[in-house]
VOGU-3710 file (C-alpha; in Angstrom, 3 decimals, decimal comma):
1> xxxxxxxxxx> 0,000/0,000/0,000  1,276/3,123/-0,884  -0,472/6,926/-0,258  -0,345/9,881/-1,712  -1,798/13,963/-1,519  -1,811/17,357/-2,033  -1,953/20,366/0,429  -4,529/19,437/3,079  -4,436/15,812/1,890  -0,655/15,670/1,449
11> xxxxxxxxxx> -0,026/16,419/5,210  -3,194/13,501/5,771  -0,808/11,893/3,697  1,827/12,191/5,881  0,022/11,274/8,843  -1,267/7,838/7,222  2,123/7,081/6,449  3,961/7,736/9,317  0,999/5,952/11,601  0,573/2,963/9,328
21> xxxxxxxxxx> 4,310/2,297/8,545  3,559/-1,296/8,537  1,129/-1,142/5,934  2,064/1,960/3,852  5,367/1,709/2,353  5,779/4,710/0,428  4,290/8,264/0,606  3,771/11,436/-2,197  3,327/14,656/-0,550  2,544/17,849/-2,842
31> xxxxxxxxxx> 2,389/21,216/-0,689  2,351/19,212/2,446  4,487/19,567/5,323  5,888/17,185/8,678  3,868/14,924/11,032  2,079/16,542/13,625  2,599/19,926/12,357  -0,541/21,928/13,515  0,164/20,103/17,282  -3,721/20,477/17,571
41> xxxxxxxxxx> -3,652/24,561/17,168  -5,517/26,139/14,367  -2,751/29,175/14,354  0,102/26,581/13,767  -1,415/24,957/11,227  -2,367/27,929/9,043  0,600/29,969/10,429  3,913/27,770/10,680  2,645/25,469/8,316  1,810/26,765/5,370
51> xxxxxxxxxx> 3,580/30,481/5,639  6,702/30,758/8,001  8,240/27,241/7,516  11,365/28,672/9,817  8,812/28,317/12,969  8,631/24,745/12,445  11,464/22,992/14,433  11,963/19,576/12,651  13,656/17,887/15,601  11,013/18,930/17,767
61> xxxxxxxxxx> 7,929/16,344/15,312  10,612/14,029/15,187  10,945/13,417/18,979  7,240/13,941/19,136  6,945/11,500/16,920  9,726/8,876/18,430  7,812/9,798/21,881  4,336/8,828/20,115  5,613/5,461/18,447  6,911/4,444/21,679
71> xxxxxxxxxx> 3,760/5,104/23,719  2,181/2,488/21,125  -0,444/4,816/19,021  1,362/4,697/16,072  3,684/2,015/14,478  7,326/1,747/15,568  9,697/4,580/13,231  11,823/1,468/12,209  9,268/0,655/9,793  9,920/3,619/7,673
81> xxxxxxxxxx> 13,598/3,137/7,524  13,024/1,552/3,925  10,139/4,117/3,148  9,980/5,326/-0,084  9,002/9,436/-0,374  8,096/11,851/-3,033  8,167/15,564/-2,474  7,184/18,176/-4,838  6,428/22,009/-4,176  5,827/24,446/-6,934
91> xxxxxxxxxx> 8,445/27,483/-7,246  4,815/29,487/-7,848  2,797/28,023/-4,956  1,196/30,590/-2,990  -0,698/28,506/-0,365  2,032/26,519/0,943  5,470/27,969/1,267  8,380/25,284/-0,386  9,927/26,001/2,884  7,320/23,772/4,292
101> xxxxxxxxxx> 8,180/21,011/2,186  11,659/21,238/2,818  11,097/20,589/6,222  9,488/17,698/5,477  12,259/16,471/3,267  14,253/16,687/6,679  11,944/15,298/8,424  11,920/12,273/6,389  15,645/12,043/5,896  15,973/11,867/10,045
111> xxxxxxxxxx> 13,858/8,509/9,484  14,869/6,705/6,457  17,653/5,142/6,094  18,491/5,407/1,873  18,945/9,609/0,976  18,098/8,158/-2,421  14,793/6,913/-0,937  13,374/10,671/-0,453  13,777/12,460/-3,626  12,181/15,880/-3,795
121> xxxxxxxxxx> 11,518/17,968/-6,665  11,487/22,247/-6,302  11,399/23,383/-9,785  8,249/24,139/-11,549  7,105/27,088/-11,590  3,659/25,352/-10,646  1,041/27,147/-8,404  -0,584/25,445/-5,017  -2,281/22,202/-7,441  -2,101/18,646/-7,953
131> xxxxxxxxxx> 0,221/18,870/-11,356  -0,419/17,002/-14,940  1,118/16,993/-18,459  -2,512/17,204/-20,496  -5,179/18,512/-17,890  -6,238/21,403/-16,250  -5,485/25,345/-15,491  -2,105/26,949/-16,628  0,943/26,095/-14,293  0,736/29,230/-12,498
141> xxxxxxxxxx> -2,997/29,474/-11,870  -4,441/29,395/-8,346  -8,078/28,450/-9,092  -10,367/25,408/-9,322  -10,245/22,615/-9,460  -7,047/23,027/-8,680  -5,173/20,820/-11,070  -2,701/22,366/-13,217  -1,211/21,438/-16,334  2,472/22,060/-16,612
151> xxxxxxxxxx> 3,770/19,390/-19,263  4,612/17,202/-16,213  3,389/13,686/-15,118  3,377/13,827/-11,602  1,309/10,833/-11,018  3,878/8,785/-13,106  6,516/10,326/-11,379  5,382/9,617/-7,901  4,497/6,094/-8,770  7,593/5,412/-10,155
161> xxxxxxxxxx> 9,380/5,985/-7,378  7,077/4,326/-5,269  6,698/1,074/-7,172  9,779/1,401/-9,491  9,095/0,107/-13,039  5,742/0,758/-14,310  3,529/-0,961/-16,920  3,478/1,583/-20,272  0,451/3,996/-19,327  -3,005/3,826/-20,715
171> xxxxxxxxxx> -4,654/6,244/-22,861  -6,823/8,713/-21,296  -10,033/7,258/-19,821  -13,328/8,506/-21,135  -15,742/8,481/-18,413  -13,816/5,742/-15,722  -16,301/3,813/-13,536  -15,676/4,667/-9,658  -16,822/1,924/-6,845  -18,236/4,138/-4,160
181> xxxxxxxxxx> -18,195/2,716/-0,535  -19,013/3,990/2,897  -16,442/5,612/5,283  -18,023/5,304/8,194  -16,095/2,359/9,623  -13,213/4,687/9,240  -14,549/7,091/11,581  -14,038/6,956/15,304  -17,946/6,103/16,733  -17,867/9,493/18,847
191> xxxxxxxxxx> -17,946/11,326/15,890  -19,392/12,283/12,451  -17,960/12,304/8,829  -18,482/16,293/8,822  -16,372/16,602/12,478  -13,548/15,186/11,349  -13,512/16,921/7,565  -14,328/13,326/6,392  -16,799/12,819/3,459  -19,284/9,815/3,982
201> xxxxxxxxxx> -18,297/8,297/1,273  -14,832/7,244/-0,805  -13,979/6,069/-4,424  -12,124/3,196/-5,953  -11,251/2,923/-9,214  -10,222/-1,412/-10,328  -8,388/-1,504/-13,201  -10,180/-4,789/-15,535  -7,315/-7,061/-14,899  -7,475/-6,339/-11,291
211> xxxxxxxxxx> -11,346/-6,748/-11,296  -11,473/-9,992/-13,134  -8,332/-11,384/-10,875  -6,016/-12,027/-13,681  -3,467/-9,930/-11,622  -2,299/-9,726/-8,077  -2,977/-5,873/-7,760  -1,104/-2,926/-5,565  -3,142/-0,094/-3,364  -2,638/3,309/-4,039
221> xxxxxxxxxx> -4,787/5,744/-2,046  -5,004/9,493/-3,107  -6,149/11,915/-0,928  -7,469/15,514/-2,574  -6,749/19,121/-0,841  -9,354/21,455/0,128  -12,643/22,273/-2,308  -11,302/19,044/-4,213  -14,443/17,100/-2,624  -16,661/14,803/-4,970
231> xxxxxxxxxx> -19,280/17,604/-3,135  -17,465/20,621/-5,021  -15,943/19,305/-8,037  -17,841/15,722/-8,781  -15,270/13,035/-9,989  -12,529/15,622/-11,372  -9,640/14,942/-9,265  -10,249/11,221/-9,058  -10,479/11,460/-12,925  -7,594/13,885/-13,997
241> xxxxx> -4,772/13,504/-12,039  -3,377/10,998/-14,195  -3,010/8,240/-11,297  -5,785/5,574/-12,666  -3,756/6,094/-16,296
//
C-alpha cells in the first residue's frame, strides 16, 4: 500500500504514512508539510505550516513523533527506515510555502535510512495544485479545481518511485467507472464524517485485470486538498490527475 496527496491531503498523507508504517510503504506529498505539524492549534497549522516554515522545528515532530511510536499509538519509526518518499512544491505556490516542504524532506531524511529513498523535486514554476502533463489550469494558476497542467506527469513520477518500473500507461479514460463505498467504519464512533472533515463516502477505481483477478494488484490511495471534494468538483480529481492512467 502506498499513499499519496496534495496540500490538506498531502499532510493527511503524511500522517497515514507515518501511523501505518507497517502497511504503507511509500508516501507522495505535494504542498504538504511534517507529522504533527498543527500540534492540535488552528494558528500553527495555518501559520507555521503553510507560511513561516522557519517556525517549524523539525527535531522537535521528530521526537514527538519517536515519543508517540513508543507510547504504542502509532507504528514503531523502524518501519519507515526503507520508506519510499516523493516531495514536490511548486516554485509558484502561494498557499504553501516550499519552505514547508523542505522541512518535510528533513523530516523524512531523520527517518529513512536510503537519501536516495526521499527524492524531492522544487522546480516548476507550478502554483498550489495537484500537477499534470494534459489537464487542467495553466501552471501558475491558483483556481479550481485546482489541477494544473504544466507538461509534467506527476502521477507517473510519484508512482515510479514508489513502485519502481511501471507498466506503459493507458490512454486517457473517457468516463472511468468509480466503486463508491461507505467511510463510516473509518470514523471513530464518537464522531461524524463532517467533524472530522471526512466525506461519507470514498472512491475506488479497479483496473479490468485487477477486477477480473487475472493480476495480483497494488493499493494506491489518493487523498485531494481542500474544495477538491466529490461535493465541489464531482469526480474531477479522481479522474484527472493521471493516477488511474
Amino acid at each position: 500500500i502506498t499513499v499519496s496527496g496534495v496540500s490538506s491531503g498531502g499532510y493527511m498523507a503524511v500522517q497515514l504514512h507515518v501511523a501505518f508504517s507497517t502497511l504503507i510503504r511509500g508516501v507522495g506529498v505535494v504542498a504538504g508539510g511534517p507529522f504533527y505539524c498543527a500540534q492540535f492549534n488552528l494558528e500553527i497549522a495555518l501559520g507555521p505550516c503553510m507560511e513561516y516554515p522557519g517556525l517549524i522545528v523539525a527535531k522537535e515532530l521528530e521526537a514527538i513523533t519517536l515519543t508517540t511510536a513508543l507510547s504504542g499509538f502509532i507504528d514503531s519509526t523502524k518501519h519507515l527506515a526503507d520508506a519510499r518518499v516523493y516531495l514536490f512544491s511548486g516554485t509558484e505556490d502561494s498557499v504553501v510555502n516550499t519552505g514547508v516542504v523542505r522541512k518535510l524532506q528533513d523530516y523524512y531524511q531523520y527517518f529513512v535510512g536510503s537519501k536516495g529513498q526521499v527524492v524531492a523535486n522544487y522546480t516548476l514554476p507550478a502554483e498550489h495544485a495537484w500537477i499534470t502533463d494534459n489537464w487542467g489550469n495553466d501552471c501558475n494558476v491558483l483556481d479550481t479545481p485546482w489541477i494544473n497542467n504544466c507538461g509534467f506527469d506527476l502521477a507517473g513520477e510519484v508512482l515510479q518511485h514508489l513502485y519502481g518500473e511501471l507498466q506503459p500507461r493507458s490512454p486517457k479514460l473517457v468516463n472511468p467507472k468509480f466503486v463508491q463505498f461507505s467511510q463510516s467504519e473509518f470514523i471513530p464512533g464518537v464522531f461524524s464524517h463532517e467533524q472530522i472533515g471526512m466525506g461519507s463516502s470514498g472512491f475506488l477505481f479497479v483496473p479490468e485485470d485487477c477486477s477480473t483477478g487475472n493480476h495480483t494488484c497494488k493499493l494506491h490511495i489518493s487523498l485531494h486538498g481542500c474544495q477538491q471534494n466529490f461535493g465541489s468538483i464531482g469526480d474531477t480529481f479522481m479522474s484527472h490527475t493521471g493516477l488511474i492512467e
